[in-house]
C-alpha positions as YAML, in Angstrom:
chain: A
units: angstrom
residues:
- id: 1
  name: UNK
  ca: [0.00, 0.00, 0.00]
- id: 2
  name: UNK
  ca: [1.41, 3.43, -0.63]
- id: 3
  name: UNK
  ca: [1.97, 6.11, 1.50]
- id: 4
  name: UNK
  ca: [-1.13, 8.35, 0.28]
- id: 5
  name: UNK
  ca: [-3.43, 5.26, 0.37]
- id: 6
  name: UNK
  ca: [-2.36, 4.40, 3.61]
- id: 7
  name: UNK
  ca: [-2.98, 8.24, 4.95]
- id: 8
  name: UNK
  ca: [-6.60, 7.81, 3.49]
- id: 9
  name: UNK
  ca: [-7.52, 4.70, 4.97]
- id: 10
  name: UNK
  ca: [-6.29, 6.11, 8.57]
- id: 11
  name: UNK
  ca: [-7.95, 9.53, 8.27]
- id: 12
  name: UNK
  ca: [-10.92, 7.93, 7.08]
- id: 13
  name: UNK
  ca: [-10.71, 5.69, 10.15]
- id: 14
  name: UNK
  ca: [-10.28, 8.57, 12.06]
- id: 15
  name: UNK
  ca: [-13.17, 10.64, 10.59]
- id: 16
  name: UNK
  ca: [-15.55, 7.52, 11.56]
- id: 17
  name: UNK
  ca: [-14.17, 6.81, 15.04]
- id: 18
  name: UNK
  ca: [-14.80, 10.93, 15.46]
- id: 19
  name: UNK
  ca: [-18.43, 11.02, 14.23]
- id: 20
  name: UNK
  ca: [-19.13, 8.41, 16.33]
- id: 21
  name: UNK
  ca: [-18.38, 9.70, 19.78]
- id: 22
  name: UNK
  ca: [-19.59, 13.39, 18.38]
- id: 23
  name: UNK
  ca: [-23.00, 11.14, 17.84]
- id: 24
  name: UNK
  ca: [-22.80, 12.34, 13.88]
- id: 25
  name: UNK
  ca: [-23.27, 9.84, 10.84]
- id: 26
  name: UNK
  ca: [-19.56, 9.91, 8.77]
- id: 27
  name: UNK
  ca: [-21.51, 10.25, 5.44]
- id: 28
  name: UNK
  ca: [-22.42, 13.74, 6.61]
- id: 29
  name: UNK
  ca: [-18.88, 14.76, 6.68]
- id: 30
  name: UNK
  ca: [-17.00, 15.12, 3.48]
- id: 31
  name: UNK
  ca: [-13.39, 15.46, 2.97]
- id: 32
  name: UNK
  ca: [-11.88, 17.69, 0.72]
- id: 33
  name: UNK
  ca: [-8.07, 16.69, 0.08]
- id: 34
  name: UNK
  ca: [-6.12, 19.85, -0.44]
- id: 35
  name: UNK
  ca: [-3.65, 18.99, -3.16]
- id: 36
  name: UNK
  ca: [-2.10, 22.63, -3.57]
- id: 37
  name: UNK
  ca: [1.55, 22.10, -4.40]
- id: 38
  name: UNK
  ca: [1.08, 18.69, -4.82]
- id: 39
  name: UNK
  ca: [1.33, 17.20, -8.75]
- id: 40
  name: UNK
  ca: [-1.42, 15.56, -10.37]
- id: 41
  name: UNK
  ca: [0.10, 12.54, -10.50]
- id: 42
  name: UNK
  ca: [-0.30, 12.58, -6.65]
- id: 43
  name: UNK
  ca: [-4.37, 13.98, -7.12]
- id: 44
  name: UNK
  ca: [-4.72, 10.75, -9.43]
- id: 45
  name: UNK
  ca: [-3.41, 8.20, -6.83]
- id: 46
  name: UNK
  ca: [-5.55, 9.45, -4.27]
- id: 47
  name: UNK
  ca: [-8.69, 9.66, -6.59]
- id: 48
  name: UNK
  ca: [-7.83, 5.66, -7.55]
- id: 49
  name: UNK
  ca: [-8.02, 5.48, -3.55]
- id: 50
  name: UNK
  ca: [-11.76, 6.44, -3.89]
- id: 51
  name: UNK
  ca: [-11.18, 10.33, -3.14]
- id: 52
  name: UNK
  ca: [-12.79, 11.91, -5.53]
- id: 53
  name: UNK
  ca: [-13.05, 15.92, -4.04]
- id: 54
  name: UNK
  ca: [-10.24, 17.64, -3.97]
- id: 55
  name: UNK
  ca: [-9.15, 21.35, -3.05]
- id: 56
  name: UNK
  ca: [-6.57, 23.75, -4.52]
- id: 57
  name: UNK
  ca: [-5.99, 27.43, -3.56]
- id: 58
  name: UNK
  ca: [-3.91, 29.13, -6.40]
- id: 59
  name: UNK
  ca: [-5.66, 29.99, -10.30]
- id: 60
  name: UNK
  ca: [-2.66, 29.23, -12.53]
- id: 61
  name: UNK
  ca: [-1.02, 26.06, -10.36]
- id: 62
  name: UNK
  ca: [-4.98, 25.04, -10.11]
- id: 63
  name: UNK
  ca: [-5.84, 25.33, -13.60]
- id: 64
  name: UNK
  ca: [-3.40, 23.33, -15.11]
- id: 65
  name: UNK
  ca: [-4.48, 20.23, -13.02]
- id: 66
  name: UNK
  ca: [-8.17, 20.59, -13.39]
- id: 67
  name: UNK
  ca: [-7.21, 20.15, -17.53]
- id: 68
  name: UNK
  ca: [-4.78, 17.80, -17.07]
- id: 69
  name: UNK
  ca: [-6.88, 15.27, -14.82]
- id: 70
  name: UNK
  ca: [-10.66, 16.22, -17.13]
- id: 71
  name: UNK
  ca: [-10.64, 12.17, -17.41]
- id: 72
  name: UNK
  ca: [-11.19, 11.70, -13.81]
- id: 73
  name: UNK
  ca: [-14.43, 12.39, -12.65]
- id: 74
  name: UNK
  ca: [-12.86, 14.44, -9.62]
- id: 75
  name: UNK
  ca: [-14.98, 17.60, -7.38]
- id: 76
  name: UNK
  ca: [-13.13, 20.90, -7.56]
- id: 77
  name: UNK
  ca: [-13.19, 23.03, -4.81]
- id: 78
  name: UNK
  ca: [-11.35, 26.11, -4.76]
- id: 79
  name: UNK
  ca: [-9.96, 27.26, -0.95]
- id: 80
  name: UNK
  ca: [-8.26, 30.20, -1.31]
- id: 81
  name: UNK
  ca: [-7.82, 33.65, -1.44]
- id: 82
  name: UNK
  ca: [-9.35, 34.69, -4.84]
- id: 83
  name: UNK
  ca: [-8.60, 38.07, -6.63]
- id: 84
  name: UNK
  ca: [-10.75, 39.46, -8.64]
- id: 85
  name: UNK
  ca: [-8.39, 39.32, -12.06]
- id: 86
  name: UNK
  ca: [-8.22, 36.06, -11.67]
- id: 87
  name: UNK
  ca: [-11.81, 34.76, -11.11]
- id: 88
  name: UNK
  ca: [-12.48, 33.72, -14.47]
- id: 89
  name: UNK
  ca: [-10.66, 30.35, -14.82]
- id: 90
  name: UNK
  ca: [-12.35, 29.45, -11.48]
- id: 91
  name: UNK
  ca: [-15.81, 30.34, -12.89]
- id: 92
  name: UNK
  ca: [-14.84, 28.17, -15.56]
- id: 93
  name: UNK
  ca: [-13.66, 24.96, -14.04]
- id: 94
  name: UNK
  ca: [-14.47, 24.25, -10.32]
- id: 95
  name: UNK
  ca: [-17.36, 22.76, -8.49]
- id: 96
  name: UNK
  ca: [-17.15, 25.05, -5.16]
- id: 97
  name: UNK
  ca: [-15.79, 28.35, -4.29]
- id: 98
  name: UNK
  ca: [-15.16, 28.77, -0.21]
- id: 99
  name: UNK
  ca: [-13.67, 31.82, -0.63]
- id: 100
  name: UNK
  ca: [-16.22, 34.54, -0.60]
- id: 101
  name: UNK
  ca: [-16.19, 37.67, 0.82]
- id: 102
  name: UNK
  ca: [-16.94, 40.55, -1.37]
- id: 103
  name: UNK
  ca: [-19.37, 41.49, -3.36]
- id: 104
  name: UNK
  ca: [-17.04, 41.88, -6.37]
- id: 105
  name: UNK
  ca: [-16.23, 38.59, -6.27]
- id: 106
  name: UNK
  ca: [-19.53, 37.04, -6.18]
- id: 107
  name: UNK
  ca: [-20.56, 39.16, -9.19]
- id: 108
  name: UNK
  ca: [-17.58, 38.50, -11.26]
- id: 109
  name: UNK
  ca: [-17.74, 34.46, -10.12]
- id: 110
  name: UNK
  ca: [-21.82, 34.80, -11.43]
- id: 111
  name: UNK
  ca: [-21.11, 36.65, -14.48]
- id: 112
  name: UNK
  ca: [-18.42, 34.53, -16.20]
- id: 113
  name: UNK
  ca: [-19.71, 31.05, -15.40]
- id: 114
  name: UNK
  ca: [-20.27, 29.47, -18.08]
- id: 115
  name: UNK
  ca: [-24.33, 29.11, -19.18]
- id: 116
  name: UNK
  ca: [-23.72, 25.40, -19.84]
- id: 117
  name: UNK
  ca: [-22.89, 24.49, -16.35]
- id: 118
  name: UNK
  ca: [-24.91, 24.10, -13.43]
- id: 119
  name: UNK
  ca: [-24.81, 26.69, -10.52]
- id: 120
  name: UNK
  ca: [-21.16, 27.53, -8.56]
- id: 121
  name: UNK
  ca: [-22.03, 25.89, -5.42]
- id: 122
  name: UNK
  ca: [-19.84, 29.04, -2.85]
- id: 123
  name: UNK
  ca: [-19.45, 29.71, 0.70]
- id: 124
  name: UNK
  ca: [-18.99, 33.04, 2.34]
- id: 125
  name: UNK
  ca: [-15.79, 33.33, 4.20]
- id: 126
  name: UNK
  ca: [-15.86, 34.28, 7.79]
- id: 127
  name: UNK
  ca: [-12.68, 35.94, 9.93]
- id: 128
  name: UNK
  ca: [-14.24, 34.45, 13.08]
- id: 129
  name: UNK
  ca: [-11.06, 35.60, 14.59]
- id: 130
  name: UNK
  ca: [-11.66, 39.36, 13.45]
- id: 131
  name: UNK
  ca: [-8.16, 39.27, 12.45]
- id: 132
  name: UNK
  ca: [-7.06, 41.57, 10.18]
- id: 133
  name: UNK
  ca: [-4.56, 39.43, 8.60]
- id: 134
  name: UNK
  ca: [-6.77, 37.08, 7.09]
- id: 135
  name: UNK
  ca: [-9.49, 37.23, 4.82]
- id: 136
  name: UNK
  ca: [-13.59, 37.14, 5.28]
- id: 137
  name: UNK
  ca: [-16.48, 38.77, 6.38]
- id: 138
  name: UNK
  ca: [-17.68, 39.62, 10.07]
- id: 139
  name: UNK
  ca: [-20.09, 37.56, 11.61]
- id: 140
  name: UNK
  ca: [-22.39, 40.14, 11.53]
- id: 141
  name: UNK
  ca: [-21.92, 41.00, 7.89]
- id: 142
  name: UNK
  ca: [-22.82, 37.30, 6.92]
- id: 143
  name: UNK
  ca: [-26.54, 38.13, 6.50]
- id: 144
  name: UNK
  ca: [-25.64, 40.80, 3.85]
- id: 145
  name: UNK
  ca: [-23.70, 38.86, 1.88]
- id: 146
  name: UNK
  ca: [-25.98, 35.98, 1.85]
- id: 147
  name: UNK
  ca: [-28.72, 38.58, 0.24]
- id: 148
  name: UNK
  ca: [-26.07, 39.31, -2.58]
- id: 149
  name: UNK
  ca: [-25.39, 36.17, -3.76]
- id: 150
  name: UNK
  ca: [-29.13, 34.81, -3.42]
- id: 151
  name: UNK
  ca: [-29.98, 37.33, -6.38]
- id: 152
  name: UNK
  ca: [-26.87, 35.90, -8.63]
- id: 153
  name: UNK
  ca: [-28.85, 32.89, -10.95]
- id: 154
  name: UNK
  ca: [-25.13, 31.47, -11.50]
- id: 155
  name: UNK
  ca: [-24.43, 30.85, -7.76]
- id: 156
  name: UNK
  ca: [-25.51, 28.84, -5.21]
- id: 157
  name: UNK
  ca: [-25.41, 29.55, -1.53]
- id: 158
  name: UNK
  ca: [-24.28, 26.62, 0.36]
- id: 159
  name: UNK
  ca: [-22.76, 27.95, 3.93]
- id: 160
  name: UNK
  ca: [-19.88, 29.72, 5.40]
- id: 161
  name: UNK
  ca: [-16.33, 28.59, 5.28]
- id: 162
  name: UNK
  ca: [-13.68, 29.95, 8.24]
- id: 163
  name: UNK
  ca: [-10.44, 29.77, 8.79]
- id: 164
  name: UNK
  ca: [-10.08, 30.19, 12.50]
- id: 165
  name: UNK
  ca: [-6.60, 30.65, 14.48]
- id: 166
  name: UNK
  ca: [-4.64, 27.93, 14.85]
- id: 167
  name: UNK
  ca: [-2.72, 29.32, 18.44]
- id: 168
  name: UNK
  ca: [-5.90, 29.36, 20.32]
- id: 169
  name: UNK
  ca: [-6.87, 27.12, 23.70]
- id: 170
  name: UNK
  ca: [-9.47, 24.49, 22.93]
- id: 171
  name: UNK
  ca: [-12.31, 26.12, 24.54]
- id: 172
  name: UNK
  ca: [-11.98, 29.63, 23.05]
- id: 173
  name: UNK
  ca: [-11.37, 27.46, 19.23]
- id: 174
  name: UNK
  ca: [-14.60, 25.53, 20.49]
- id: 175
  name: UNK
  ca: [-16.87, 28.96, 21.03]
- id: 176
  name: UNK
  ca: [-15.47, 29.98, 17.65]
- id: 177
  name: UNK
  ca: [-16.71, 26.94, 15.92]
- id: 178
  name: UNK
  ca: [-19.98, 26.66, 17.75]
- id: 179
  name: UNK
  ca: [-20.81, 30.77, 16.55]
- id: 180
  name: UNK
  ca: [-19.77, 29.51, 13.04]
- id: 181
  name: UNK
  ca: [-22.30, 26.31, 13.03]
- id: 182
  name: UNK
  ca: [-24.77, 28.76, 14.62]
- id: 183
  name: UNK
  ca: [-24.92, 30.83, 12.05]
- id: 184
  name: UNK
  ca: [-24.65, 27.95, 9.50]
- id: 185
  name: UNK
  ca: [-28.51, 27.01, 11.00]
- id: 186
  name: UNK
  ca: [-29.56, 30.55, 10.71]
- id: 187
  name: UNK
  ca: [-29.12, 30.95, 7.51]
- id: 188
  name: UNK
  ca: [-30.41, 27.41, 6.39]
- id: 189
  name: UNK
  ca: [-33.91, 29.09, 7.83]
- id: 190
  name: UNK
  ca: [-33.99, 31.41, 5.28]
- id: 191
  name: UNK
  ca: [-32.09, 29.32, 2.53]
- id: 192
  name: UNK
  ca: [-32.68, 26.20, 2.21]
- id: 193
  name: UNK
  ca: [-29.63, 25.77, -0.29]
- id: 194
  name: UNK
  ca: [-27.67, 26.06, 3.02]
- id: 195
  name: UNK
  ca: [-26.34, 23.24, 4.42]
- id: 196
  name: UNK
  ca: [-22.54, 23.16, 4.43]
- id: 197
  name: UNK
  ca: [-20.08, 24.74, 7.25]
- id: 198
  name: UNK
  ca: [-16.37, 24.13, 5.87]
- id: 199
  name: UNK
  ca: [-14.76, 24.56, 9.11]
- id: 200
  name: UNK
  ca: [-11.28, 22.18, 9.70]
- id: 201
  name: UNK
  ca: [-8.15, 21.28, 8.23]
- id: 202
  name: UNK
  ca: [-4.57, 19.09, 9.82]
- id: 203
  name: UNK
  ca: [-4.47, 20.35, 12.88]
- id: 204
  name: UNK
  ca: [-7.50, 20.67, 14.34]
- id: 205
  name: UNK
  ca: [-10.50, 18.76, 12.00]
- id: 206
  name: UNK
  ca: [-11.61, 16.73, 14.88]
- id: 207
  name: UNK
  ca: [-12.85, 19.43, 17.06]
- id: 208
  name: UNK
  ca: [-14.04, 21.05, 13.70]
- id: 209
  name: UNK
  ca: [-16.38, 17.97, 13.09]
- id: 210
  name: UNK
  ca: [-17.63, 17.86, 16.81]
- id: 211
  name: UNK
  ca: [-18.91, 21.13, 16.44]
- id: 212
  name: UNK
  ca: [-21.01, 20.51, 13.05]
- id: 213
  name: UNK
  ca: [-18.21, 21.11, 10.44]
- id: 214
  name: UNK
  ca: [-19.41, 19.05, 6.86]
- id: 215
  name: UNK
  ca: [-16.76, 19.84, 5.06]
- id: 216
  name: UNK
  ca: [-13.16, 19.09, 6.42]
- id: 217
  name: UNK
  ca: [-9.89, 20.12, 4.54]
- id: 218
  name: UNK
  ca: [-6.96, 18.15, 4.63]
- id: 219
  name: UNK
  ca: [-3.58, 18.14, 2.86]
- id: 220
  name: UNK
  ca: [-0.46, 17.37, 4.47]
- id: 221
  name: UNK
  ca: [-2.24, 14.66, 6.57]
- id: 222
  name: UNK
  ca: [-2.93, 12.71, 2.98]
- id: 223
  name: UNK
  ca: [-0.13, 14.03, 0.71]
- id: 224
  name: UNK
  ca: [2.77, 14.58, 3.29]
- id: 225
  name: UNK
  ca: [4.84, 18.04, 4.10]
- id: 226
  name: UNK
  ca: [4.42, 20.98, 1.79]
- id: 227
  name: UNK
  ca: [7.42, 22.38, 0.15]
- id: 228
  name: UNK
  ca: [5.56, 25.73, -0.80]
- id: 229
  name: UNK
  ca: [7.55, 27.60, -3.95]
- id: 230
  name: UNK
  ca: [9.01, 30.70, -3.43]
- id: 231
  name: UNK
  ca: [6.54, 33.54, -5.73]
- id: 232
  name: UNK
  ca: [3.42, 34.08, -5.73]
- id: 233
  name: UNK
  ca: [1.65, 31.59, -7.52]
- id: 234
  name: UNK
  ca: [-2.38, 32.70, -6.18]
...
């Protein structure tokens, strides 16, 4: 067994043995395998491992494995920071944006998707943290946001996406991710698109997932250490 199909089958394991004492069914939790850096040849070993979404987080490393791997019937999901001279190719070829948090974006993502595919599934990005390093809307801006993209035909509201701290103690992590799956259920009352929180990654998925997280994302866990390129390659 190889090292990537080995790291499946254990996180898989994992995932199962942690829905279990969170009282949660396993097929409600999905796991995205974030293959930024990573070569396709990697993406295709996992996907013959029975992963089949994946997520990447920069346009012009992203593109050219979407095209390369179009004979695997793989999930896109894009995770990163997206600018808005770049949203085009994403329109284009992914299954999921998580990354939304402005207007601009949402409009440019709905305008330039292509009329022969279905909806862009997105999720509005949240600084839970209200740092000012990282990207997102506030809590209470989430409401707002949700409005916009509800009147784009090419987009479909699907939750909120965070990507909380990583230094904090357990407890303050936990109130973070209980506010996010809050407001997750509050806007499934007026949406009833809504049903994904994309709240998790390495380091701390399994307290993501006890608090109501659906979507997990996990890279080095499957694929091993990044060695990130020096540039900027978003």
């Amino acid at each position: 067994m190889s090292k990537i199909a080995e790291r499946i089958q254990n996180i898989r394991a994992q995932i199962e043995q942690t829905c279990h004492q969170a009282n949660r069914d396993p097929d409600t939790v999905t796991l995205i395998a974030v293959s930024k850096t990573f070569p396709a040849d990697a993406i295709a070993e996992a996907f013959s491992q029975g992963q089949a979404v994946f997520g990447e987080s920069y346009v012009q490393e992203a593109v050219q494995k979407v095209d390369a791997l179009r004979h695997l019937d793989i999930t896109w999901h894009f995770i990163g920071p997206l600018q808005s001279n770049k949203t085009r190719p994403v329109a284009e070829r992914f299954h999921w944006v998580h990354s939304v948090d402005r207007e601009k974006i949402a409009q440019r993502l709905n305008d330039q998707r292509p009329a022969t595919l279905a909806p862009l599934n997105v999720c509005i990005q949240v600084n839970v943290s209200n740092d000012p390093a990282k990207g997102g809307v506030l809590l209470n801006q989430v409401k707002s946001m949700a409005e916009t993209i509800d009147q784009l035909p090419n987009l479909q509201l699907r939750g909120l996406m965070a990507v909380p701290a990583l230094d904090l103690e357990e407890s303050l992590q936990r109130r973070q991710f209980e506010s996010l799956r809050a407001a997750v259920d509050e806007l499934a009352k007026q949406y009833p698109s809504v049903d994904t929180l994309s709240l998790g990654m390495s380091a701390d998925w399994p307290l993501a997932v006890a608090s109501g997280s659906t979507m997990i994302r996990v890279g080095s866990s499957i694929f091993g250490p990044r060695q990130y390129p020096t540039g900027d390659r978003a």
